[in-house]
N, C-alpha and C positions, 0 to 999 in steps of 0.2 A: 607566370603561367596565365594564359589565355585560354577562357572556356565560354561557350557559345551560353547563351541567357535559359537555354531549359537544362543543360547540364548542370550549371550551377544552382540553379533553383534545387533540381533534384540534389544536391550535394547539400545544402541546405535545410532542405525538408529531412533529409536523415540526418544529419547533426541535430535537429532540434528533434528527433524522433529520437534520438540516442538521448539526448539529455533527459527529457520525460521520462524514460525507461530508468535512468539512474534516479532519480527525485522521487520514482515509484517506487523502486528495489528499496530501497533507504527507508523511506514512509512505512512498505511493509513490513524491514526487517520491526523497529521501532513498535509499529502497532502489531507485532508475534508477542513482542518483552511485554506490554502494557495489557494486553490480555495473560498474559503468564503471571504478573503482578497480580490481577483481579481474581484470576483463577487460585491465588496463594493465597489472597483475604480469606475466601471461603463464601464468596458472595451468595446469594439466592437465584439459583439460573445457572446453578456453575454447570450443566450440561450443556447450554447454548455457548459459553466462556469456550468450551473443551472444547466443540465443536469447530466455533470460530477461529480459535487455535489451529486446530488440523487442515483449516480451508488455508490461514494466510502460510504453511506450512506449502502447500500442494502449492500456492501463488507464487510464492518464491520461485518453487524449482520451473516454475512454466515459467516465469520473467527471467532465471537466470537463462532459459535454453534462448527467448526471447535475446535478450541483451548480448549473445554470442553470434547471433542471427545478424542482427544489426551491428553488429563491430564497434559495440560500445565501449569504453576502456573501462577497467576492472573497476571496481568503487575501490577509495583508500581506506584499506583498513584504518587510518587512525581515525576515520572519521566515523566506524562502526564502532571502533571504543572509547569515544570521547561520548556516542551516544547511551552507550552500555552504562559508562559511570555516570550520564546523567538520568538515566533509569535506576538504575543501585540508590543513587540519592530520594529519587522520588520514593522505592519502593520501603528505603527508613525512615522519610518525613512519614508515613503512613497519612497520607489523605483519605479522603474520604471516598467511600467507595462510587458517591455518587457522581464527585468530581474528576475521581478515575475515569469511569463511564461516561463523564461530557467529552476528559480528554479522546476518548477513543473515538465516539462518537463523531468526534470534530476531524478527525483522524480518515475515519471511512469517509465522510464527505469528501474530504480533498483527495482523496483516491479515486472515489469516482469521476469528480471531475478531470484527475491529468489523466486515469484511464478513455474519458470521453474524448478526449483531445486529442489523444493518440490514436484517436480511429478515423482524424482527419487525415493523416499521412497516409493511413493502410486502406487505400483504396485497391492498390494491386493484390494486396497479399491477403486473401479469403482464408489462409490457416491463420494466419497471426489475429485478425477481423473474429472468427469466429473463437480462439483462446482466452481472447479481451473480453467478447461479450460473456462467454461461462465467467470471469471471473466477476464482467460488471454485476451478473444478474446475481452473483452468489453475496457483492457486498452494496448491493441496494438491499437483500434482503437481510443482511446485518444493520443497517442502517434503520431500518422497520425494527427489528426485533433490540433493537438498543435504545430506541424513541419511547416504545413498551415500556420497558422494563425503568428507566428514567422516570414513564409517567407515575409510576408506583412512588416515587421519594415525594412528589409534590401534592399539597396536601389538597 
């Protein structure tokens, strides 16, 4: 098959906008379980946990109308419960709650970032542009309020 150099490019730029969108979906499902972990501790702040909870809950179902949008292929379930049982493990070593909240923490960062990245592609699409942005703006301000609450373990 023969395709002129901006077709392909474009063919391109959505294959790599599909995969970010699957690396997101996954990150998010993962950082739902990790905040449902911290929220089963009983941490201090468990209103901010719950909260954060129902945001990455709302992120999901816009990234999955997202990832339908874009014709991305389904994620493999085995790869949702290879993650699950290595949550289940985490959530019986019982870590520390502080280290829980780095993992998360560390978690939002890299969400923001492929969410940033994905807004290089969506130059055309001002609905998808502006979904990205409510979620970016909801988890920079998870990323503040997790920095917070962190600054409380160190002495």
């Amino acid at each position: 098959m023969i395709c002129n150099r901006a077709l392909c490019s474009h063919f391109d730029m959505v294959k790599e906008l599909q995969d970010i969108f699957r690396d997101v979906y996954i990150k998010e499902r993962k950082l739902n379980l990790l905040y449902g972990i911290l929220i089963e501790a009983g941490t201090n702040g468990n209103g901010f946990f719950v909260k954060a909870r129902e945001d990455q809950g709302g992120h999901l179902q816009m990234l999955q109308e997202i990832i339908i949008q874009y014709g991305a292929q389904e994620i493999d379930p085995n790869i949702l419960a290879k993650m699950g049982e290595s949550l289940l493990h985490l959530r019986s070593s019982v870590k520390e709650k502080e280290d829980l909240m780095r993992e998360i923490l560390t978690a939002e960062t890299e969400l923001v970032e492929l969410y940033k990245s994905s807004l290089r592609f969506l130059t055309s699409d001002d609905q998808t542009r502006r979904l990205i942005n409510r979620i970016l703006t909801v988890k920079l301000f998870h990323k503040r309020e997790l920095m917070d609450s962190l600054q409380t373990f160190t002495p």
